[in-house]
C-alpha positions in Angstrom: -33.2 -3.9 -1.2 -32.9 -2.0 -4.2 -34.8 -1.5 -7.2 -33.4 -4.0 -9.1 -33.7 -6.5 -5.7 -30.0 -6.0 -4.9 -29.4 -6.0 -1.3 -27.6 -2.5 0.0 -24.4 -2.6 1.5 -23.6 -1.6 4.8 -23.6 1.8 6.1 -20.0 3.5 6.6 -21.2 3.8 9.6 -21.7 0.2 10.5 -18.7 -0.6 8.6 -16.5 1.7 11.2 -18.3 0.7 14.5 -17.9 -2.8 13.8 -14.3 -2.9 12.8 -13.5 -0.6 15.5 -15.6 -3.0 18.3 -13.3 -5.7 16.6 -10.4 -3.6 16.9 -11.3 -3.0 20.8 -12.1 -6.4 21.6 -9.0 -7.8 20.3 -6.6 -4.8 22.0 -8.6 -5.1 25.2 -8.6 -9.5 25.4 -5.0 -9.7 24.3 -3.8 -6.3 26.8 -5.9 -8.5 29.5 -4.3 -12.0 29.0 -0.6 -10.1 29.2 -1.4 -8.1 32.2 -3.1 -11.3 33.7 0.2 -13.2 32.5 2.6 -11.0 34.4 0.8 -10.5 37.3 0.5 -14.2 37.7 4.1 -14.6 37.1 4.9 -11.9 39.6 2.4 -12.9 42.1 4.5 -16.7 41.7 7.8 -14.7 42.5 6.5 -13.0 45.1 5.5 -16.5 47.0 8.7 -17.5 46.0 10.4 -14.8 47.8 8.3 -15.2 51.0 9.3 -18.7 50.6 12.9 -18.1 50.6 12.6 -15.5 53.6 11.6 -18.0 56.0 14.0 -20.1 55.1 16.3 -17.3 55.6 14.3 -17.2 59.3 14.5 -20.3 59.8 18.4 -20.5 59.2 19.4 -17.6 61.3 16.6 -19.3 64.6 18.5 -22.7 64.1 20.9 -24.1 66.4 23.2 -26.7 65.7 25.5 -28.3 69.0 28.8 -30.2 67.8 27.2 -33.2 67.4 25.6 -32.0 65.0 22.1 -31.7 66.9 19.5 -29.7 65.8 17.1 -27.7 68.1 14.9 -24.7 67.2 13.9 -22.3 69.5 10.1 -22.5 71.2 8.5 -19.3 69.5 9.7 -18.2 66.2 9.4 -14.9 64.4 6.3 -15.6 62.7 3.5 -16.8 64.2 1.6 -18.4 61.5 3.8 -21.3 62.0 2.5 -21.7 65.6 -1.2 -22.1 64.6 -2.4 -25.7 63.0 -3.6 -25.3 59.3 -3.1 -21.5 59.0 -1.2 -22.5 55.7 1.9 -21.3 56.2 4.3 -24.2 56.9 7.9 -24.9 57.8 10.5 -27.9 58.0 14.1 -29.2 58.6 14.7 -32.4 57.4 17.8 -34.8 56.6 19.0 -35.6 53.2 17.9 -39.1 54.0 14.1 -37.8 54.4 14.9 -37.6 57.7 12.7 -34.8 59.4 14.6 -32.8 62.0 11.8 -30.3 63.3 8.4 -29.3 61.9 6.8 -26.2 62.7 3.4 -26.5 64.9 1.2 -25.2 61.9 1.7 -28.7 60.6 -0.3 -30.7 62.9 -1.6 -33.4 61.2 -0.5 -32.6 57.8 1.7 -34.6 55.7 3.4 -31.8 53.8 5.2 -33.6 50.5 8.1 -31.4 50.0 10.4 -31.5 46.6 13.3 -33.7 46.9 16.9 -31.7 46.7 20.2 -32.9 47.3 22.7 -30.3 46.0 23.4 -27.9 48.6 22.5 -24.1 47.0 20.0 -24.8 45.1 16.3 -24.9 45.1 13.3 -26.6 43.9 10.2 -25.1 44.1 7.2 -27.4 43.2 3.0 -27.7 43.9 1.7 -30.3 45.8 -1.9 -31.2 47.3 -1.5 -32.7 50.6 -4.2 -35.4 51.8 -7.1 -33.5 49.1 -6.1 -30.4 51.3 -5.4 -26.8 49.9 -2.9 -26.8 47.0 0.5 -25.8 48.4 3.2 -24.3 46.9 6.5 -25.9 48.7 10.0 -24.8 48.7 12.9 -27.2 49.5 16.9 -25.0 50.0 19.3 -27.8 50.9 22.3 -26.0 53.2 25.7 -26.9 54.2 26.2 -26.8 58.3 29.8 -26.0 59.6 29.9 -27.9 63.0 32.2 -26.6 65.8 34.6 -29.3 65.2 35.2 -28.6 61.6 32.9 -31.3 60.1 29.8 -30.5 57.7 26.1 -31.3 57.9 23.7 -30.9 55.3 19.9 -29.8 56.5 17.2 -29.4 54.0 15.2 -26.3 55.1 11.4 -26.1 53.9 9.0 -23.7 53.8 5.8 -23.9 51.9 2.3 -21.8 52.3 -1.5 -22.4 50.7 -2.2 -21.5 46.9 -5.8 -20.3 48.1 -4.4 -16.5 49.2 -2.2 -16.4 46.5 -5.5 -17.4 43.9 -7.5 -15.1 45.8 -5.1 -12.5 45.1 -4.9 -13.1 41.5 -8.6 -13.3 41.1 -9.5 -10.3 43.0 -7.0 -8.6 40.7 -8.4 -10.1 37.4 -11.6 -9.3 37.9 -10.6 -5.4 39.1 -8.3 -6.1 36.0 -11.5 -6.8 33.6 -13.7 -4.8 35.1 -11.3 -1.7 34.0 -10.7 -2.8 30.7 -14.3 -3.9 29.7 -15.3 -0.3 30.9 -12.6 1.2 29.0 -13.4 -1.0 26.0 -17.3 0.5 26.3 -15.9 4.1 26.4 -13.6 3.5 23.9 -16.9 2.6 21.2 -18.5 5.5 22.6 -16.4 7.5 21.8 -15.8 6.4 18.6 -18.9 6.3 18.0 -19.7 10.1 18.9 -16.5 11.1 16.9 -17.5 8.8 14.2 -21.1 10.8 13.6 -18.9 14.5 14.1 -17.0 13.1 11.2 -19.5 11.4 8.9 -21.9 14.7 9.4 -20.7 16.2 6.3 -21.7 12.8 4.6 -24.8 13.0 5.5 -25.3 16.1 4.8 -24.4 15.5 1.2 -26.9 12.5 1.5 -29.8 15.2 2.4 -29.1 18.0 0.2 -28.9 15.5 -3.2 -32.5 14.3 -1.8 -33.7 17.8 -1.1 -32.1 18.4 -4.6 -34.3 15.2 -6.3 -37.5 16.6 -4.8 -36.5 20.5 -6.0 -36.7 22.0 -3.0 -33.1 23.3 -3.7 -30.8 23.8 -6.6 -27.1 22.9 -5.5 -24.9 21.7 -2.7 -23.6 23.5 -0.2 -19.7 24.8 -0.6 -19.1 24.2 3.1 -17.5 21.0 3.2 -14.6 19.6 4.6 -11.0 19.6 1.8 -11.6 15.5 1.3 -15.8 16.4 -0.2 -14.5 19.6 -1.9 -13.4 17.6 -5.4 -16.9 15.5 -4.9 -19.4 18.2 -4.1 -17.6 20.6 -6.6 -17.7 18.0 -9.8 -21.6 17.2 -8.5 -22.5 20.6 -8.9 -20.8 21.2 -11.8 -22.9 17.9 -13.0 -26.1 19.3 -11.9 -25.2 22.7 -13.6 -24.5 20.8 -16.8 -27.6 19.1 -17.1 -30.3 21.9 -15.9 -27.8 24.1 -19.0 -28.0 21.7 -21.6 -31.8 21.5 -20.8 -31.9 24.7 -21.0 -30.0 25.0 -23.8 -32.1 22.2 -26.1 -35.5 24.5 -25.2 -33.6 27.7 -26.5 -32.1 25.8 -29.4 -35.8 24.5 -29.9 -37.1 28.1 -29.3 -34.5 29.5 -31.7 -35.3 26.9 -34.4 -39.0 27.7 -34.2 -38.5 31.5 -34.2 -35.9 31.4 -37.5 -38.3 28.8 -39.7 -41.6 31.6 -38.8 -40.4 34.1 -41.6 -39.3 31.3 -44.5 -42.8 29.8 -44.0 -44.6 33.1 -43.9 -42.9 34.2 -47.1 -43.5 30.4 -48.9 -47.5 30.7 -47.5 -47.6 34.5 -48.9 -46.1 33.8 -52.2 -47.8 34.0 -55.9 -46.9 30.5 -57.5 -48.4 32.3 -60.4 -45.3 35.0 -60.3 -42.6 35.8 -62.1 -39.6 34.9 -60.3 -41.3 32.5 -57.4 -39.7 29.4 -58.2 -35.9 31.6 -57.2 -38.0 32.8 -53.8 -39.2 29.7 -53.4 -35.5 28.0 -53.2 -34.3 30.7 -51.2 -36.6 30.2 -48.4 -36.0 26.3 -48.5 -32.1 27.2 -48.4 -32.6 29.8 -45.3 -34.7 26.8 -43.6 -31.8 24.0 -44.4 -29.1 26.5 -42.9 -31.0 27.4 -39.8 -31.8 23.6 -39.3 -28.3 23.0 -39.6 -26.7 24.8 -37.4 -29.1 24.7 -34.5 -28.9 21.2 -34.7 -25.0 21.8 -34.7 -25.9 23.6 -31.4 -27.9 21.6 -29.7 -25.3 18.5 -30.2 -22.6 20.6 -28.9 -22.6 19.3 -25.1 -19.9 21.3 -22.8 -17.7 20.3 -20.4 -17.8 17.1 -18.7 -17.6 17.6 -15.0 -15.6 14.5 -13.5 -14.3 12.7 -16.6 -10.8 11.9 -17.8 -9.3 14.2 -20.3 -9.0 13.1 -24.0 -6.1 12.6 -26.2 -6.5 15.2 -29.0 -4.0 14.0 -31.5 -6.1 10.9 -32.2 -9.2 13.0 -33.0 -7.4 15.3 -35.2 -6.0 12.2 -37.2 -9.8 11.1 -37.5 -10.5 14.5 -38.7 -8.3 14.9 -41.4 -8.8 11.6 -42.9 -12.0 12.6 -43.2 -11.0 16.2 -44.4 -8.5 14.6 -47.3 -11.4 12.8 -48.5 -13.7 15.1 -49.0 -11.2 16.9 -50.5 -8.9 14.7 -52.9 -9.6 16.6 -56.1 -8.0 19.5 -54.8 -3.9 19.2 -54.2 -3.7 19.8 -50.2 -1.3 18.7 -47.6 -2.8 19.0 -44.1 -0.3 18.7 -41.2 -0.9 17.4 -37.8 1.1 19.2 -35.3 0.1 17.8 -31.8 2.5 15.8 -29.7 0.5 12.3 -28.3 0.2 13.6 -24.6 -1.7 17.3 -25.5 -5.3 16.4 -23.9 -8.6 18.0 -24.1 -11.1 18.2 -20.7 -13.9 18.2 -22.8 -17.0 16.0 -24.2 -15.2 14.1 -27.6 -17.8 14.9 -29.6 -17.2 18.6 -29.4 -13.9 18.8 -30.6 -14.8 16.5 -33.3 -17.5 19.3 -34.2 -14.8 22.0 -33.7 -11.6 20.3 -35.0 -14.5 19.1 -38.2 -15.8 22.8 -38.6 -12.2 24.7 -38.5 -10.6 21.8 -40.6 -13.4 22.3 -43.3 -13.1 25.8 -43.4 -9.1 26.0 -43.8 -9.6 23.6 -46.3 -12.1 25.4 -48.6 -9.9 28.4 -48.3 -5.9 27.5 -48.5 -4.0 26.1 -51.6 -2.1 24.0 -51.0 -1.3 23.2 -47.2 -3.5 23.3 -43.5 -1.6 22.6 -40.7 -3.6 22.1 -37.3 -1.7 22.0 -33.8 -1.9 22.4 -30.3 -0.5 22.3 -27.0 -1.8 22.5 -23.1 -1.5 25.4 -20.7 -2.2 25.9 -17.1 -4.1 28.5 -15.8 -3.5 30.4 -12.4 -5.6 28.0 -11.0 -4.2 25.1 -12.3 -6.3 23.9 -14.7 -5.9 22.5 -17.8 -6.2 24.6 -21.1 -6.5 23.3 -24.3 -4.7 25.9 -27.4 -6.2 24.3 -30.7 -4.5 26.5 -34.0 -5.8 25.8 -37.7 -4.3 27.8 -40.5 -4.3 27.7 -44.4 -1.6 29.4 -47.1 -5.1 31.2 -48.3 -5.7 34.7 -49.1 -6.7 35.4 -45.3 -9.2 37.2 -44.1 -9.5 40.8 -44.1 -9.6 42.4 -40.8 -13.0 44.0 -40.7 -14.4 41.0 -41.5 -13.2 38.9 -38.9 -15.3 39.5 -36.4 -18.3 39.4 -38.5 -17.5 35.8 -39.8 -17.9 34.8 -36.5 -21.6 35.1 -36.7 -24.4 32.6 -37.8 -24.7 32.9 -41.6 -21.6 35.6 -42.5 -19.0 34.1 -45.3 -16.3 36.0 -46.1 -16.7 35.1 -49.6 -20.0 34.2 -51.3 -18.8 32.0 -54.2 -17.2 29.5 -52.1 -20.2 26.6 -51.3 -21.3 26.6 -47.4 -23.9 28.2 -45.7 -21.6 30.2 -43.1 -22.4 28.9 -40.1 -19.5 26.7 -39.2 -17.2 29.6 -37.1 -20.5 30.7 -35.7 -20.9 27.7 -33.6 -17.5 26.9 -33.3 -17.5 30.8 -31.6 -20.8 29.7 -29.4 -19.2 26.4 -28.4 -16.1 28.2 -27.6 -17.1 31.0 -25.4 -20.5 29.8 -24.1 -20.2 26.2 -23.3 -16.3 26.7 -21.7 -15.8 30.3 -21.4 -12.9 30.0 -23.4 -12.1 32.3 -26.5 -11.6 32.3 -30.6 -9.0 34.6 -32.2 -9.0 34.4 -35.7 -5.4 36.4 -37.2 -2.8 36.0 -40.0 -0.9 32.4 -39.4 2.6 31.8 -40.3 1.6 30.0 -43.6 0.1 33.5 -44.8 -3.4 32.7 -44.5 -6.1 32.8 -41.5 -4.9 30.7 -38.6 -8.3 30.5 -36.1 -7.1 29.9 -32.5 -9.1 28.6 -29.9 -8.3 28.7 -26.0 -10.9 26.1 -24.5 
């Protein structure tokens, strides 16, 4: 049971052993019943044959005198038909039901042999004479030349006990099931030894997420078969993710701490009395406010989500700009969206709403009169999937020395313009530390600053 007092499903395991017993006992019953099936069909030929053989004998020892009498000679070629009840039995008879000659094994017994009056043909039929053995009987009527040219018909029979040929058939059914029960037992052995070879990397996943829980390790293993690769790689990758963003909330937490130290040191030193105290007062506030901001832009940043679908970016960059032309309707901008529907980003959503929001802002504080943002996928040599996110303006650009340096916390390229700075710096630290990608910022095609991003 589990925590929540749902039942547990079965083991794979269990699952494979029983449907492979299932599979076995099905394969091994119905291979049995055919086997059993022809054998008993060929065992009934067989008797058949014998059957027809001392007819055969029996035709080739009689002797038939022009008048059409009948006379067998005293010993025949097989002796069972000398000895009473030894269950082999043999007759000539009449077409009337006459009977012409007996064979000595059928003292006393009343042997009902099939009716048959074509000549040619036979009839081969079961019969159970006076509660006796079962006997299987065999009536062949024939057509006698005499010496004088006339014809005869004599109805040779032949007919021998069921109980050697069910002794036969049992003795082979149980050799039969014997062989295939064994072989059914092997069979589940077997598949049960292969089936714990195979599930052993299972398992072993199994143990190393528990040693994992308890911290006595930090990872999986990479040592897996191809079909756990995918699995084990995006856990990892998970596990990675969470113990960085943890670590990543105590450094924001750290940073925060350490940047708010100096603005409350200066506030707690101050002279309210002093000239000019009110203007330091606001510019401590204002250093606090902007080093809130963007750690708390930091911390919410979350990475790359191991496992997840990829996102459509087009309908983020729609939200985006809506927002964008709001915030911005007094001033006379057209901002193009210039990303096809199938261009996807393997990412968390809320980061590129932070960086589509951040880069969108800042072209729009800077160009006249048109932002364009667009992208497109790429594939790496590894096959994964890229994302190439461009915004530009038609502003005045950014001069090259200061490109790099408006890529850090705090550094505007131009102080009259509102903002605090810190937009590029964590779009730069969302960039290259949370997915190792890269920002380029150079001179776009509408003559401003185009940033491009390679996440």
């Amino acid at each position: 049971m589990t925590a929540k007092g749902k039942r547990t499903g079965w083991s794979l395991r269990l699952r494979v052993l029983l449907a492979g017993a299932v599979v076995v006992a099905l394969f091994a019953g119905l291979t049995g019943l055919a086997i059993e099936r022809s054998f008993r069909g060929s065992v009934e030929e067989l008797s058949r044959e014998r059957l027809l053989a001392r007819i055969y004998m029996l035709m080739s020892a009689a002797d038939v005198d022009a008048d059409g009498i009948l006379t067998m000679p005293f010993g025949l070629p097989e002796p069972k038909l000398a000895v009473p009840g030894s269950g082999s039995y043999a007759a000539i008879a009449m077409t009337d039901g006459e009977t012409l000659w007996r064979s000595e094994s059928s003292l006393g017994l009343e042997v009902a042999y099939p009716t048959v009056q074509d000549p040619g043909s036979s009839r081969l039929i079961e019969t159970a004479p006076d509660d006796s053995d079962l006997l299987q009987t065999l009536a062949y009527p024939v057509i006698w030349e005499l010496d004088g040219g006339a014809e005869k018909i004599f109805i040779f029979q032949a007919a021998e006990s069921r109980a050697a040929l069910d002794a036969e058939f049992t003795a082979f059914r149980n050799i039969l099931w014997r062989w295939l029960g064994g072989g059914a037992v092997a069979l589940l052995l077997m598949q049960a030894v292969v089936l714990i070879w195979s599930l052993a990397p299972v398992r072993r996943v199994a143990e190393e997420v528990r040693e994992i829980e308890t911290g006595s390790r930090d990872s999986l293993g990479g040592d897996y078969p191809q079909e756990l690769q995918r699995l084990t790689t995006g856990l990892n990758a998970l596990i990675d993710g969470r113990e960085a963003r943890l670590q990543r909330y105590r450094n924001t937490l750290s940073d925060l701490a350490h940047s708010l130290k100096t603005p409350l040191a200066v506030l707690r030193a101050g002279d309210a009395g002093e000239a000019g105290s009110a203007q330091n007062v606001a510019e401590q506030l204002d250093r606090m406010e902007q080093s809130i901001e963007y750690h708390v832009q930091r911390a919410a940043m979350s990475g790359r989500s191991p496992l997840a679908a990829p996102i459509e970016v087009r309908p983020a960059a729609v939200r985006v700009i809506e927002s964008l032309k709001k915030i911005y309707h007094d001033k006379p901008l057209d901002i193009e969206c210039d990303i096809a529907p199938h261009i996807v980003f393997a990412g968390d959503p809320g980061d590129l709403d932070e960086l589509l929001g951040n880069l969108g802002d800042n072209a729009c504080k800077w160009g006249r009169s048109l932002v364009r943002i667009s992208a497109h996928n790429e594939l790496d040599a590894e096959q994964r999937l890229h994302l190439i996110l461009s915004v530009e303006d038609d502003g005045p650009g950014i001069p090259d020395e200061l490109r790099e340096a408006v890529l850090k916390r705090g550094v505007r390229a131009d102080s009259r313009l509102p903002g605090q700075g810190i937009g590029l710096g964590v779009v730069r630290e969302t960039v290259e530390e949370l997915y190792g990608g890269s920002v380029q910022i150079d001179a776009g095609e509408l003559g401003g600053t185009r940033v491009r991003l390679s996440i």
